[in-house]
Each structure stands twice: as structure tokens, then as C-alpha cells.
C-alpha positions as CSV (number, residue, x, y, z in Angstrom):
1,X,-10.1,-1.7,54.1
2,X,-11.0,-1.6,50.2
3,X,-10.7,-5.2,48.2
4,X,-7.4,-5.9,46.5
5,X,-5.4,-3.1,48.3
6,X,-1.8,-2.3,47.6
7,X,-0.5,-5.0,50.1
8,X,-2.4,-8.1,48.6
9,X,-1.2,-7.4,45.4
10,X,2.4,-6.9,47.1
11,X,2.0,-10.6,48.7
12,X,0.6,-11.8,45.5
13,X,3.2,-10.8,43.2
14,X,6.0,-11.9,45.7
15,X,4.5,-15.4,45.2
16,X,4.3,-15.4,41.8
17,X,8.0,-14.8,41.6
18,X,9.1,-18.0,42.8
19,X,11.9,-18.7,44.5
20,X,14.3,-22.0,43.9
21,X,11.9,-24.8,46.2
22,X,9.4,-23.4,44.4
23,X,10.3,-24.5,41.1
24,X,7.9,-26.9,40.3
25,X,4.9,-24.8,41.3
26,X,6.7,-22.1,39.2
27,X,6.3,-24.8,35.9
28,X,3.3,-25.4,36.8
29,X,2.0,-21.8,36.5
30,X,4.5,-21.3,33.8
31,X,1.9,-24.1,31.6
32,X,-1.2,-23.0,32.9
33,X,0.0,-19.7,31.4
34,X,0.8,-21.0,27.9
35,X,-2.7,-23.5,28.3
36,X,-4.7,-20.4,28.6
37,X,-2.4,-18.1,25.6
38,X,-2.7,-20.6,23.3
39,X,-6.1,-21.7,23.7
40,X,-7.5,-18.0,23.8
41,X,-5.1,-17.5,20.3
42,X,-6.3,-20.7,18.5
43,X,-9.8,-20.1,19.6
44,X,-9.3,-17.0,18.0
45,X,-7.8,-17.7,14.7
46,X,-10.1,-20.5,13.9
47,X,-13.3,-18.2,14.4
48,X,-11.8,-16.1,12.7
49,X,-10.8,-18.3,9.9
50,X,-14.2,-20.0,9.8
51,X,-16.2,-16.2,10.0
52,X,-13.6,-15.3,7.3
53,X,-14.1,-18.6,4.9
54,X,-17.9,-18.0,5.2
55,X,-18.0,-14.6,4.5
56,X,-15.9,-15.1,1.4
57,X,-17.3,-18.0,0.2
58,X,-20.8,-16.8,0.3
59,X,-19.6,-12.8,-1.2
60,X,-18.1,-15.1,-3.8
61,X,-21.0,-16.9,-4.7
62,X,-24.1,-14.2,-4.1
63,X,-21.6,-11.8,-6.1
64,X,-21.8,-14.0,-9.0
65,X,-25.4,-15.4,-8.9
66,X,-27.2,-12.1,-7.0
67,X,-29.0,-12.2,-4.3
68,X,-32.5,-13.1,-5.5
69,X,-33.8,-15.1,-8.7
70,X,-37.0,-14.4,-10.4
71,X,-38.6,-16.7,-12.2
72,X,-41.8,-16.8,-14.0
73,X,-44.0,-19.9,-12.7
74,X,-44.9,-20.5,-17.0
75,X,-41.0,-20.7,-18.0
76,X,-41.3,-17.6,-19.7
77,X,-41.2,-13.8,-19.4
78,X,-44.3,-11.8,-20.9
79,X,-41.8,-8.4,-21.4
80,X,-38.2,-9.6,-19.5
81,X,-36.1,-6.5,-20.2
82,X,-39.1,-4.1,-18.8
83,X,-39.3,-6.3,-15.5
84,X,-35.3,-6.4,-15.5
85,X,-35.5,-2.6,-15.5
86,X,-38.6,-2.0,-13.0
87,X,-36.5,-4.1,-10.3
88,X,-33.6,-1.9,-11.2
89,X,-35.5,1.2,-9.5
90,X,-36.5,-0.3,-5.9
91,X,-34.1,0.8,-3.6
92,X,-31.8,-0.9,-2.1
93,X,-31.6,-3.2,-5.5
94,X,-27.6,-2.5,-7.0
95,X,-28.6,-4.9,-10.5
96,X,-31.1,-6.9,-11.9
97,X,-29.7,-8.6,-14.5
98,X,-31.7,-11.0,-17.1
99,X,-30.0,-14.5,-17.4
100,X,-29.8,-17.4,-19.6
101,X,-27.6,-20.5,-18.6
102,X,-27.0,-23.9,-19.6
103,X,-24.6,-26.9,-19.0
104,X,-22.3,-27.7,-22.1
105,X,-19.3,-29.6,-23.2
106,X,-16.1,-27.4,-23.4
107,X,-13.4,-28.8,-25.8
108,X,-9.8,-27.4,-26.7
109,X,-6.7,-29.1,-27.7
110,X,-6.7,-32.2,-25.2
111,X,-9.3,-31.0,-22.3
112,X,-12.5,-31.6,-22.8
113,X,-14.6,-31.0,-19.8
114,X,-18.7,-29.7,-18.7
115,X,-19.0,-26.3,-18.3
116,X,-21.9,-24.1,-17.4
117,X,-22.4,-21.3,-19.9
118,X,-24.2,-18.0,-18.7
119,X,-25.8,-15.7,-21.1
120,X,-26.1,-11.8,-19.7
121,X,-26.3,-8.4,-21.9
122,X,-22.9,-6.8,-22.4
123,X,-24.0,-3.8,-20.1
124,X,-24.4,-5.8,-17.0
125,X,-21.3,-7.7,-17.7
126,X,-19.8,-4.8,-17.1
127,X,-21.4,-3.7,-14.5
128,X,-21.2,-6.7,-11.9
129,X,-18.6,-6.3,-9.6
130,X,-16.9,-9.6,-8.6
131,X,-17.2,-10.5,-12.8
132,X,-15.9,-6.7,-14.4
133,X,-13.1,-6.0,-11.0
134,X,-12.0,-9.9,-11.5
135,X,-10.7,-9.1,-15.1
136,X,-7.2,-11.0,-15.9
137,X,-6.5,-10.1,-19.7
138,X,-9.1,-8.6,-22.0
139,X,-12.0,-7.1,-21.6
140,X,-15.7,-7.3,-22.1
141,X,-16.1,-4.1,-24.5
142,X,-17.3,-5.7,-27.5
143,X,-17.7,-9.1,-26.9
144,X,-21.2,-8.9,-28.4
145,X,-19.9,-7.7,-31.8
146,X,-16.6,-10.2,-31.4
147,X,-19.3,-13.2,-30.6
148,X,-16.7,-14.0,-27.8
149,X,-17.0,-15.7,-24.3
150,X,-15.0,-14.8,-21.1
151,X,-13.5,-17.8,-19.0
152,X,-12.0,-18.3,-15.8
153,X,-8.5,-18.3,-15.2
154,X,-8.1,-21.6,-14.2
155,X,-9.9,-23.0,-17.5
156,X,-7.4,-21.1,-19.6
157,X,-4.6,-22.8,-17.9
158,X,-5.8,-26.0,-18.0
159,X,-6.8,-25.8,-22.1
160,X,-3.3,-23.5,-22.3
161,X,-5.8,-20.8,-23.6
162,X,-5.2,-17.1,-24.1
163,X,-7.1,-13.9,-25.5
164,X,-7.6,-14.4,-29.2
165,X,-7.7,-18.5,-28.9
166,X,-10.8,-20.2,-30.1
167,X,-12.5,-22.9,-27.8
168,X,-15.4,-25.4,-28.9
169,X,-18.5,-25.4,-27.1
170,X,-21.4,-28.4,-27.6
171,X,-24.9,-28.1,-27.0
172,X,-27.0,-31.5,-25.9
173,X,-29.8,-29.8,-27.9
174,X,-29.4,-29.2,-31.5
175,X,-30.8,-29.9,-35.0
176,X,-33.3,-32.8,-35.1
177,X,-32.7,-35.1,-37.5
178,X,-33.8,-38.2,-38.8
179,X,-31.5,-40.4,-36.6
180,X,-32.2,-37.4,-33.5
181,X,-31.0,-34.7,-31.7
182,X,-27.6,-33.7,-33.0
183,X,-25.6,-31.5,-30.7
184,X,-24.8,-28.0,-31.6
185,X,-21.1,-27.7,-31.9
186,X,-20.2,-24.0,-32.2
187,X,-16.4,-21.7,-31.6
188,X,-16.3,-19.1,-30.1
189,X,-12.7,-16.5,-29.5
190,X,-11.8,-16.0,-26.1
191,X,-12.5,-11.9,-25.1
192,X,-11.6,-11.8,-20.9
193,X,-10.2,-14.5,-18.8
194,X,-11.2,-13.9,-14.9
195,X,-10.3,-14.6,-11.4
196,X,-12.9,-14.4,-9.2
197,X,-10.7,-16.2,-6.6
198,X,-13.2,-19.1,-6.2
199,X,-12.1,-22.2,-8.5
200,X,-15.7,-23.3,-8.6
201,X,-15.8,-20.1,-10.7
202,X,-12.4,-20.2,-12.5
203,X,-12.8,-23.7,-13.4
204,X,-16.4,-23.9,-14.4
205,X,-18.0,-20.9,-15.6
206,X,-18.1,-19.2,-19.0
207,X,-19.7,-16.1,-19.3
208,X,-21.5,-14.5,-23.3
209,X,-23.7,-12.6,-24.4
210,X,-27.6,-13.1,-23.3
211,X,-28.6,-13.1,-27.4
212,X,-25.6,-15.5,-28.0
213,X,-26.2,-17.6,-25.1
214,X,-30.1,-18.0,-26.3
215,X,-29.3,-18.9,-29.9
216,X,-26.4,-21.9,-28.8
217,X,-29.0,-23.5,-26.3
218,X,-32.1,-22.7,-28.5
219,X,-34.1,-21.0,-25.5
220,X,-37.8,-20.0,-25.9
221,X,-38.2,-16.3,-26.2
222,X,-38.1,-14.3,-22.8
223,X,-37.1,-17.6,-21.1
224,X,-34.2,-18.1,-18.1
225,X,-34.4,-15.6,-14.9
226,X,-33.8,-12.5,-13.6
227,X,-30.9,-12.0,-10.6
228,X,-31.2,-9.3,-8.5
229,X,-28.4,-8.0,-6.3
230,X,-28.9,-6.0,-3.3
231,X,-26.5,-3.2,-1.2
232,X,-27.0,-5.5,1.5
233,X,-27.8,-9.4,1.3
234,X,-29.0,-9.3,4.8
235,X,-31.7,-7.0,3.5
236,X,-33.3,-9.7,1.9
237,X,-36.5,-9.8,4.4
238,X,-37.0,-5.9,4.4
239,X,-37.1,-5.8,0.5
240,X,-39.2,-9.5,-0.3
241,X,-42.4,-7.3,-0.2
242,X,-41.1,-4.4,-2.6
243,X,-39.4,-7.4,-5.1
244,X,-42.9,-9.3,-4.9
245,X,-45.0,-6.2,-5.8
246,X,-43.1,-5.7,-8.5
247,X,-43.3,-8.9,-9.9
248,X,-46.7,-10.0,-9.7
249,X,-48.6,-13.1,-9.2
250,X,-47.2,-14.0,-12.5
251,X,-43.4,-14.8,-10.8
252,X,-41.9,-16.1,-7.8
253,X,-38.8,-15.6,-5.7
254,X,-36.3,-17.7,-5.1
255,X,-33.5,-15.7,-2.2
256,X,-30.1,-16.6,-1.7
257,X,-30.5,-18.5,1.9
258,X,-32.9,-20.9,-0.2
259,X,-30.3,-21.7,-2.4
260,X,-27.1,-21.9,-0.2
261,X,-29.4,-23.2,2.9
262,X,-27.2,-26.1,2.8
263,X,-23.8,-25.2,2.6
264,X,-24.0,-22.1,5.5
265,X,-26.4,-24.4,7.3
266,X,-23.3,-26.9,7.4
267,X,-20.1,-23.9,7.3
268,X,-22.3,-22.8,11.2
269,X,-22.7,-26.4,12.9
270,X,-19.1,-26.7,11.6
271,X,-18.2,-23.3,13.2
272,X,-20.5,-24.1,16.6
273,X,-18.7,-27.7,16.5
274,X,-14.9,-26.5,16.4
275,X,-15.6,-23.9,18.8
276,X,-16.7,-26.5,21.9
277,X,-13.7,-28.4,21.1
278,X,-11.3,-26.0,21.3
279,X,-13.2,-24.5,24.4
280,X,-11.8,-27.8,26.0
281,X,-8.4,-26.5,25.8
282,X,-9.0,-23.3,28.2
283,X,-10.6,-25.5,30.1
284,X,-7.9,-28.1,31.1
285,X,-5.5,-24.8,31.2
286,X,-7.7,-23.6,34.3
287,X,-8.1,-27.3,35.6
288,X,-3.9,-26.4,35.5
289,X,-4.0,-23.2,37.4
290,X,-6.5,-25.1,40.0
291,X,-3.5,-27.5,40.2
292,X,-1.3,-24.9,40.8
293,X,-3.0,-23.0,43.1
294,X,-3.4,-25.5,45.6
295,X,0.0,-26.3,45.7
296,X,1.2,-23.2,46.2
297,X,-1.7,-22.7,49.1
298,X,-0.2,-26.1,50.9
299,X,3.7,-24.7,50.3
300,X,2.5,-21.4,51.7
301,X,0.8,-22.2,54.8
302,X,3.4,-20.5,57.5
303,X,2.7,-17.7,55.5
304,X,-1.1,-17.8,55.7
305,X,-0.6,-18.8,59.4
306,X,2.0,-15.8,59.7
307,X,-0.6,-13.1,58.5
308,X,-3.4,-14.1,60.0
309,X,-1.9,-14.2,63.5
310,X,-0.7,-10.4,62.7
311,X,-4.2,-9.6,62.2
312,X,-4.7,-10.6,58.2
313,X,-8.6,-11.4,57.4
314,X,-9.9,-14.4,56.3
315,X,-11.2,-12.0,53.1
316,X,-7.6,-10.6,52.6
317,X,-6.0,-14.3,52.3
318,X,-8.3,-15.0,49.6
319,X,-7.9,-11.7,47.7
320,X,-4.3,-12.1,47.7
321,X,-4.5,-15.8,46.3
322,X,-7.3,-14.4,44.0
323,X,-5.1,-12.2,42.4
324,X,-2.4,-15.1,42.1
325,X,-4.2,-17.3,40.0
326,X,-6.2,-14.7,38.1
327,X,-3.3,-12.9,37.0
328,X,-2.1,-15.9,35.1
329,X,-5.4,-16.1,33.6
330,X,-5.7,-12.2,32.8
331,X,-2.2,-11.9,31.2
332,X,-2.3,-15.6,29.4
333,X,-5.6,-13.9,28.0
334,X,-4.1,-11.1,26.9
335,X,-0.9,-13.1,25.3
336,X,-3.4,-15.2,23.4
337,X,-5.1,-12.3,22.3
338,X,-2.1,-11.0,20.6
339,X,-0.8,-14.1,19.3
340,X,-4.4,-14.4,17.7
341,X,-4.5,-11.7,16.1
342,X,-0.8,-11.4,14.9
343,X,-1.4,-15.0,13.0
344,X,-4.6,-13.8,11.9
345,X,-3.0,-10.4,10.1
346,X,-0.4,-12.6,8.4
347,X,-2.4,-16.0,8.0
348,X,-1.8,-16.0,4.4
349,X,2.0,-15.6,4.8
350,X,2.5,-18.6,7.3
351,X,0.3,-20.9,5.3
352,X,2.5,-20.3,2.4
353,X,5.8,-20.8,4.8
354,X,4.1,-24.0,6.2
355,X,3.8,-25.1,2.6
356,X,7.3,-24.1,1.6
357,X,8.6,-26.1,4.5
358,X,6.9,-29.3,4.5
359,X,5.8,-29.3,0.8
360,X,2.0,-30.6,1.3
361,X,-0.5,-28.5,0.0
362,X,-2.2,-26.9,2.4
363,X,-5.6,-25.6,1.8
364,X,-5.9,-27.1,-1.3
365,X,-8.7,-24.0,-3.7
366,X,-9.8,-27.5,-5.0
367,X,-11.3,-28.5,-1.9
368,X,-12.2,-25.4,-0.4
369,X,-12.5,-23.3,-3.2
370,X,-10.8,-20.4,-2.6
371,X,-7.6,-19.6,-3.7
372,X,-6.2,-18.1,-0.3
373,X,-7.4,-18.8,3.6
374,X,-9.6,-16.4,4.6
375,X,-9.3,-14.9,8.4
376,X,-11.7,-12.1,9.3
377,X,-11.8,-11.4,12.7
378,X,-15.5,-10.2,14.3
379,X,-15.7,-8.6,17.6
380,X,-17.8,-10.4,19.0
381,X,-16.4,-13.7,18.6
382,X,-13.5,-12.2,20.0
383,X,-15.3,-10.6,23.4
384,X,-16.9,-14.5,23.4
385,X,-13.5,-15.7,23.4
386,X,-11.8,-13.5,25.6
387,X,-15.1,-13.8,28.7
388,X,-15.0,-17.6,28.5
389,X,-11.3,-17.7,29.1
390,X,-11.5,-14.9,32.2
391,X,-14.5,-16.3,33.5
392,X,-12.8,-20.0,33.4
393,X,-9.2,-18.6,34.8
394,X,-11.4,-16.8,37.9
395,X,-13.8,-19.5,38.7
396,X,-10.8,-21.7,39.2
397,X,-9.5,-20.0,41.3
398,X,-12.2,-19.3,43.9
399,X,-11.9,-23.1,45.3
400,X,-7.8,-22.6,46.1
401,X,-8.4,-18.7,47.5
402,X,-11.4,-20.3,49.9
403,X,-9.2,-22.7,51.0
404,X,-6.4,-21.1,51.9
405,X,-8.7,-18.1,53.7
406,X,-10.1,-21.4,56.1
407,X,-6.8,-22.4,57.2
408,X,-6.7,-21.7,60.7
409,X,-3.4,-20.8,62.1
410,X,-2.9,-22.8,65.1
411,X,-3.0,-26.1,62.4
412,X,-0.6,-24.3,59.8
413,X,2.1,-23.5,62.9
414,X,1.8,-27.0,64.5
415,X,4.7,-29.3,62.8
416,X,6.6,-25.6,62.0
């Protein structure tokens, strides 16, 4: 006879459908059933969300500062545009775009606030992708010739700025004179307002020419740093040797895990921590279904007694209860499943529902920084999610199938 034949699954369904003195055994499934669902969908939604809030965060940040830095070990380039351009042919590189920045004080109407000003040339303006697809209102054709600046979105707002508008901007290095260092106080019109979608970026950042930028903060010639994006920041390792080469001994890299080792070092163990916790929750949903199950194998022991005196195996008794308590766990797997990924489709939606009802703010951009919750599912999360919750729902069940396949008849029929 071949395992789980039509007739266990027969017996087995006929006990799942309880009848009326079965009741409370029925409820009992009935929560071990919505344990395992909604463990298996939040497990799933906050990998998702975490993957998702990782992944932006860091495409936000790598697609504004690149993926690499070079900098020469003196301060100062011997020929920065050539070694801009040399990096620009290694494959696999997208840009490699010369940079100067600085911190300065922004000032318009009644906000005054630091800001860090980056200098690039007007061509790769243009040309970076989460800077020239991020554009608001303006533009960045002839910002060089307008002497203007771009800002984020969220700046404007806050200094009620729009294209056209002046802003003032204040050097900490300026003229020396004979009581100091005066500040260099200079206006500039406003060309593009952005949204990157990261309020770090909208808040903070003001973006000019590399020649402007270089004359406010008084550089030395050939001074700042060169980013370099790649097709791939993952590629990192397979293209340090080719980015070295080019360089020289004269330079040294500096790659994006170096600078962000902290904050995805932290966004993992965060990750690795809320996933054990919430692992707790399928796991008191198939402490349930052992529950359950051993009710149901102590209400149904004329049964058991029943089929093994009409020649039932002590194998078949415990495929049949097998099939009892994994079912719940298979179809409460598959429920969560779906719920997961039906709030993970329309997470954006519900969070602004949530906030409509109850009027908190819920991921706040100025905490997390970006402007909407992230949820990006990855397949193998999900198949990690989806094997702990079957293995858990059929492991529990092994103890409550055993024991009912050793009840021996004779004891099952005595007080009948």
C-alpha cells in the first residue's frame, strides 16, 4: 500500500471537518491556522520591507555619491580631467565624475541652515541619473553661464524658494583681513529644484558648477575627488584592480562598503534581529497545532481502536493524523503567503490609510529618510520563510501522529 493513499486522506479530511462536540478542537485548529497565516505573512512583509529600505536607501545614496572615490594621497590632482576621463573607458565604469564639495551656511528670508555644496561640471550633471531623472522644475542646461545652483525640494519649501529666487550662501573661508578670516558671502539664482526621494538629499544638498564651486570655497587647483559609478556596485571587487591601474601609486581608493560599512552593517543585524523574533510567532502557531493534535488523537481513540481492529496499520494511523495537522500548516502557509504579498504590492497605500485613520505620522522621511516605505520582495527570503514555517507545521506534528499509531486497541475499547 503506497503512503498517503486515497483513504487516509478520506479519514483525515473527515476529521478536520468537525462536528458539534468537537468544537473546541475545531477553534483550536481554527488558531493554529491563523498563528501560522499570519506569522508566514508578517515574516514576509518585514523582510521584505527591510530588503526593500536597504536597497533604496543605499541606490539612494551610491546614486548620488558613486560607487568609488579617488583621491590623490597629496590633496591634489597632477591632470584631474585626464584621470576623470581615463576611468571613464574601463568597463563596467557608467561615470567618473570630478568633485569639489564643502559645508556652508544657507540663508534666505527666515531659514538659515548648513548645507553641503557640491561642485561637478555641467555635463555630468546631466548625466547622473538619480540627480538629472530627479528634476522638479528647471533644469541644469545652463547653469554654468546662469552662475546658478540646483536644490532639493524639501529646501525650497522650507526657504518658500522657487526657479528664478536668489539664495545666500557663506563660506567659513574667505578674505583675510587684518582682524581674520572673513566669510565669503555670495547669491546665487536658483536653476533646478530636485527630488531624489531621500530627505537627507532634499534637505541638505546643493549641487553647482565644479569652476563655481572652486572659486566660493577657494580650493587649490586640481583639488577634491573623483566618483566613479559602476553598472553594478556589487562589481566593486572584480574592477578594484582595473580602477587601481589606472590610477597609480599616486591615488588611492576609497569603495562604497567603506564608507556606508556602518549603516548596512547595522540595516543587516537589524534585518537578522527582527527576523528571529518574528520566527517566534510560527513557532508558538505549531506549539498550537501540537495542542490540537493531541486532542483530537485522545477524542478520536474509538476510531483509532475501530481501524486498527479492521486491519488499519500502525503506519496508516499516523499518515492519516500526519496529513491532519500538516494540512493546517500547508494551507495557513499558503494564506500567509498571499496575505504577504498582497500588503506588500499595496504597502504604500495602507501606510497612507493607517495615517489617514489614526493621524500619527507614520514612517516619518525625517527619520528614515525616504519619502515612502520601501517593500521589495526577494525570493529567497521568501523560500526561507515559507521552509521554516512547513518544516515547523510537520515536525509538530510527528509527536501527535506517533502517538496515536501506538495506541493499542484493546486500551482505546476498554471504558467504550
Amino acid at each position: 500500500m503506497k503512503a498517503f493513499n486515497a483513504l487516509e486522506w478520506q479519514i483525515a479530511g473527515r476529521y478536520l471537518r468537525a462536528r458539534r462536540r468537537e468544537s473546541f478542537i475545531s477553534v483550536i485548529s481554527a488558531i493554529s491556522f491563523l498563528g501560522i497565516m499570519l506569522g508566514v505573512g508578517t515574516l514576509i512583509v518585514v523582510m521584505a520591507v527591510m530588503s526593500g529600505f536597504r536597497a533604496d536607501l543605499l541606490d539612494r545614496i551610491l546614486g548620488v555619491n558613486g560607487h568609488a572615490e579617488i583621491r590623490a594621497y597629496s590633496g591634489q590632482f597632477s591632470d584631474r580631467q585626464s584621470l576623470s576621463d581615463a576611468l571613464q573607458t574601463i568597463n563596467g565604469v557608467v561615470l567618473a565624475t570630478p568633485m569639489v564639495e564643502g559645508q556652508a551656511m544657507f540663508s534666505s528670508g527666515n531659514t538659515i541652515r548648513g548645507v553641503l555644496v557640491r561642485g561637478m561640471p555641467e555635463d555630468k550633471l546631466k548625466l547622473m541619473p538619480s540627480l538629472a531623472n530627479a528634476i522638479e522644475a528647471g533644469g541644469f542646461q545652463n547653469i554654468s553661464e546662469k552662475k546658478g545652483v540646483a536644490i532639493g525640494a524639501r529646501l525650497a519649501a522650507q526657504a518658500n524658494l522657487k526657479i528664478g529666487d536668489k539664495l545666500s550662501l557663506i563660506a567659513p573661508r574667505g578674505a583675510v583681513t587684518p582682524f581674520g578670516v572673513a566669510p565669503r558671502v555670495r547669491q546665487f539664482p536658483v536653476v533646478a529644484i530636485f527630488r531624489i526621494g531621500m530627505s537627507e538629499f532634499d534637505t541638505n544638498f546643493i549641487f553647482m558648477p565644479i569652476a563655481q564651486a572652486e572659486q566660493f570655497f577657494s580650493t587649490l587647483p586640481q583639488a577634491g575627488r573623483i566618483d566613479v559609478t559602476l553598472t553594478d556596485p556589487d562589481m566593486i571587487d572584480a574592477r578594484l584592480g582595473d580602477l587601481q591601474a589606472a590610477i597609480g601609486p599616486d591615488h588611492y581608493i576609497a569603495d562604497w562598503r567603506q564608507r556606508n560599512q556602518t549603516l548596512s552593517g547595522a540595516l543587516e543585524v537589524e534585518r537578522n534581529v527582527m527576523f528571529l523574533i518574528l520566527t517566534m510567532i510560527l513557532l508558538v502557531a505549531s506549539l498550537n497545532i501540537v495542542s490540537g493534535m493531541v486532542m483530537l488523537v485522545r477524542d478520536k481513540g474509538r476510531d483509532i481502536a475501530v481501524l486498527r481492529s479492521m486491519g488499519a496499520t500502525r503506519g496508516m494511523i499516523m499518515r492519516v493524523f500526519f496529513i491532519t495537522g500538516a494540512s493546517i500548516g500547508v494551507v495557513g502557509t499558503l494564506a500567509g503567503l498571499g496575505l504577504g504579498t498582497l500588503f506588500c504590492a499595496y504597502i504604500e497605500e495602507i501606510r497612507q490609510m493607517l495615517i489617514y485613520l489614526t493621524g500619527a505620522e507614520l514612517f516619518p522621511a525625517q527619520v528614515y529618510f525616504l519619502e515612502e516605505m520601501p517593500a521589495r520582495m526577494i525570493a529567497s527570503d521568501v523560500v526561507q520563510v515559507l521552509a521554516i514555517a512547513l518544516g515547523l507545521s510537520f515536525i509538530s506534528t510527528l509527536y501527535p501522529a506517533y502517538r496515536a499509531a501506538s495506541l493499542q486497541p484493546v486500551e482505546a475499547l476498554r471504558y467504550e
